[in-house]
N, C-alpha and C positions, 0 to 999 in steps of 0.2 A: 503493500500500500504506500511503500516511499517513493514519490515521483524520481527518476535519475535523466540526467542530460550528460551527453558523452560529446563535445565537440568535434573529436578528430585529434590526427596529428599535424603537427607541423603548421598550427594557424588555418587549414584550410577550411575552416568555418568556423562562426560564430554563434553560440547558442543561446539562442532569448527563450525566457520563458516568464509567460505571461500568469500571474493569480489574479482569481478574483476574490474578493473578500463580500460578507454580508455581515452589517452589524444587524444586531438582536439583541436588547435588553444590556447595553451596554460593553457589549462582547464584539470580537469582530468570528466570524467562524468563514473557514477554507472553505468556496463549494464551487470552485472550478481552476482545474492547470491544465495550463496549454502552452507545450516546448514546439520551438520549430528551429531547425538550422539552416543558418543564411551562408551560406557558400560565397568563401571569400574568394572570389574569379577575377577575371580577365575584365566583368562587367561591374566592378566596384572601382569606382576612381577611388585614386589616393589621397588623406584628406591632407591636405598642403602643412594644419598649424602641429601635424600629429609630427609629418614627416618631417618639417623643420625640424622639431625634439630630437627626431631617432638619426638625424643626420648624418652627424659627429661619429655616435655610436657604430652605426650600420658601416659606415666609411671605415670604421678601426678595425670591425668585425671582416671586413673585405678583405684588407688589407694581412690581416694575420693572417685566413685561410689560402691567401696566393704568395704568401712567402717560399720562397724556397728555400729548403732548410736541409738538403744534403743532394748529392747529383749519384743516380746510379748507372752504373759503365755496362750493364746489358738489361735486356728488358725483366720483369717480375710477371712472367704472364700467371694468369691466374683460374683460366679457362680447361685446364684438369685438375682441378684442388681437390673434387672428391674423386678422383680418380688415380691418384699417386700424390708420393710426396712433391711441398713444393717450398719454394726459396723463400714465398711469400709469408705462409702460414708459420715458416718453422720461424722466421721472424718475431712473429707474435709471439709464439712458442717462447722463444728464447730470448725475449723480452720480460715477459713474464715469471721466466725462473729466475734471473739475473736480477729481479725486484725483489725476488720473494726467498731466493734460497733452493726454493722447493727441489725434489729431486724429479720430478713430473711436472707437466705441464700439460693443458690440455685446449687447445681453440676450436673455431668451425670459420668457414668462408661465411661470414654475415651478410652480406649480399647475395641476392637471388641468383643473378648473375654478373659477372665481374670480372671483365678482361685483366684486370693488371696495370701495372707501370709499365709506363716503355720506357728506353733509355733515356737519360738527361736527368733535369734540375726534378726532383720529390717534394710536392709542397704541403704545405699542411694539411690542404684541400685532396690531395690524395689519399693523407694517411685517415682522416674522416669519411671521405667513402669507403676506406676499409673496412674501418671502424666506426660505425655510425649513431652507435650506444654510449651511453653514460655510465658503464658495466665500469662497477672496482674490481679487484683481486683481493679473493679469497685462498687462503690456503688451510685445505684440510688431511686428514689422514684415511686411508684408504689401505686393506689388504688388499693380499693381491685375487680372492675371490673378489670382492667389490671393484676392481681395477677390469679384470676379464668381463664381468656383469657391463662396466659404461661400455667396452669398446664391442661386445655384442649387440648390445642395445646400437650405438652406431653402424655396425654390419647391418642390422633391418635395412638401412637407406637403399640398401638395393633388392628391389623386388621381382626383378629375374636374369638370370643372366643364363648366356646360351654360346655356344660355337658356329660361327658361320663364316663361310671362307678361309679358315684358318684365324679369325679373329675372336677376341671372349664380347659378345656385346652386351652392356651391361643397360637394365631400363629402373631407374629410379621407384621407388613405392608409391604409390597412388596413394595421397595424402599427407606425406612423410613431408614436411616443411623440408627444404632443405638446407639453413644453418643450424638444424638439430642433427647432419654430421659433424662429429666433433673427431681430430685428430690427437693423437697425444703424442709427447715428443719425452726422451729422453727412457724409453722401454725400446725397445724392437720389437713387431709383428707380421704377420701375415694375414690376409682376408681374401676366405675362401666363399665368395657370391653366390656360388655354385651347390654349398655346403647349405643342412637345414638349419633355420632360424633357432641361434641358442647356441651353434657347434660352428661357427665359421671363424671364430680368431685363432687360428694357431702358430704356434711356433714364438709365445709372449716371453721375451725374454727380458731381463733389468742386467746391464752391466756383463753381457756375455753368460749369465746364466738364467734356465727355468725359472719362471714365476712360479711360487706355491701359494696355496690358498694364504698360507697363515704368514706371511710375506708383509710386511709392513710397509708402505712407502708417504713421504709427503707429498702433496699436489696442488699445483697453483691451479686455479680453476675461478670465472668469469661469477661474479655475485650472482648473475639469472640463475646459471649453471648450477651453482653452490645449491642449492633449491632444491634439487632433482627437476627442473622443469626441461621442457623437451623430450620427456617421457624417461628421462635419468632417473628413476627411481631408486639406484645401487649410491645415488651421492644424497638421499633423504637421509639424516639422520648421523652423517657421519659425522666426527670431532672435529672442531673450528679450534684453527691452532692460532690461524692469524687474520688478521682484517687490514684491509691497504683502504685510503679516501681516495687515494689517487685516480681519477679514472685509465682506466688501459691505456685508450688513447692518448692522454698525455704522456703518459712514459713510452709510449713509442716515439712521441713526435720528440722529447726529453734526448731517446735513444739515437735516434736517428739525426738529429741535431747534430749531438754531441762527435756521432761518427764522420760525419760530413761529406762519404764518398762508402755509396753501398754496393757488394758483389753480393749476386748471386746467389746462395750455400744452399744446399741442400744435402742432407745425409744419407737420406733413404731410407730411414729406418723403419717406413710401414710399407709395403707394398699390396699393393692385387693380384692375386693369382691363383687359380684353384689348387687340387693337388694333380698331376701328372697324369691318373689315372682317368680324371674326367674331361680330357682333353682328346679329338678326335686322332686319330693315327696321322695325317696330315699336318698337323698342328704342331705350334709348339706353346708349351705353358707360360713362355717369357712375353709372349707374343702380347703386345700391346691392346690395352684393353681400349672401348671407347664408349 
């Protein structure tokens, strides 16, 4: 029975909502609401005394996000992020350990879709479409059952994969959002698409050896994430060791500042590929997945 109004993100509307009041007997009593959202378009002029105010502001706010704040010497493409490791993500990755300690790390491509940096000048305006959130860093603790539990849950992302031509072709889950693949960086794995839901990470290793259940590790991990949201239900409940205000994105832009000239890196340390077996005679299991 509580009236709610949800404007939007990003300013793209305005939410009025109208009461009507009746007095009686000295009282006023509620006996009509009416919400409507005015969509802030193309066909709203801009009011001149608002825009004089936010001038100044808007003009600094422009000015920070097209700064350039380090040059990178080849591109960051970003157009197979859930598909292999990539230069970009492990960025994040190793951004976020380097804040936190942690000996895990774990991100997702936040963008639906998202080609990457090309080479040249990186400006803040890039590392924001990366990163588009106001996400802090958490760090908590995780065995290594709860460690294999996130990165199955992230194997769901893919909802079927199959051999054709000698290629694995991979089709995304119907429904599955897609920056609810999360990568994790500083374990070693394998993902097997091909494998049932529940049995597809194999080969979890920390430091050159087997993960065991009762395996304990640290983990930086995104405040949403910290939640179990995005269907994480193995990060509900686990022990909060630390808490950062920082948002991510500033410690990257922090990080990348500071660097002033970015390569490439990528380790490799997760890959796609089934096991041997489910690969047609034709084929080979290295074979590029798409």
């Amino acid at each position: 029975g509580v009236p709610v109004v949800q404007p939007g993100r990003w300013g793209e509307a305005l939410a009025r909502v109208d009461l009507v009041f009746e007095r009686a007997g000295g009282r006023a009593r509620l006996v009509e609401t009416k919400g409507e959202l005015l969509l802030s378009d193309s066909s709203v002029a801009a009011d001149p005394e608002i825009a004089a105010i936010a001038k100044a502001a808007a003009e600094r706010a422009l000015a920070y996000l097209n700064e350039p704040i380090a040059t990178a010497v080849a591109p960051f493409p970003a157009e197979r992020a859930r598909l292999e490791d990539t230069a970009l993500l492990d960025l994040v990755n190793e951004t976020q350990r380097a804040a936190t300690g942690a000996e895990l790390s774990m991100t997702s491509l936040l963008p639906f879709r998202y080609d990457g940096w090309t080479q040249g000048p990186v400006t803040v305006r890039n590392v924001y479409a990366l990163y588009p959130y106001e996400n802090q860093l958490v760090v908590v603790e995780v065995d290594g059952a709860r460690l294999k539990a996130i990165l199955e849950h992230a194997a769901t992302f893919y909802g079927a994969a199959e051999w054709k031509d000698g290629r694995l072709v991979v089709t995304p889950k119907a429904g599955m959002t897609p920056y609810n693949f999360d990568v994790v960086q500083g374990a070693s794995y394998r993902i097997d698409p091909t494998a049932p839901v529940g049995a597809r990470v194999k080969g979890l290793r920390f430091r050159g050896r087997e993960v065991r259940d009762e395996d304990r590790f640290t983990l930086a991990v995104n405040s949403y994430r910290a939640q179990g949201s995005g269907g994480y239900d193995a990060l509900k409940g686990t022990k909060v060791l630390r808490t950062y205000n920082d948002e991510i994105r500033e410690l990257l832009v922090e990080r990348i500042r500071a660097a002033g000239t970015l390569v490439p890196q990528t380790d490799g340390n997760w890959v796609l590929a089934p096991e041997a077996a489910w690969a047609p005679a034709p084929a080979s299991p290295a074979a590029a997945p798409r």
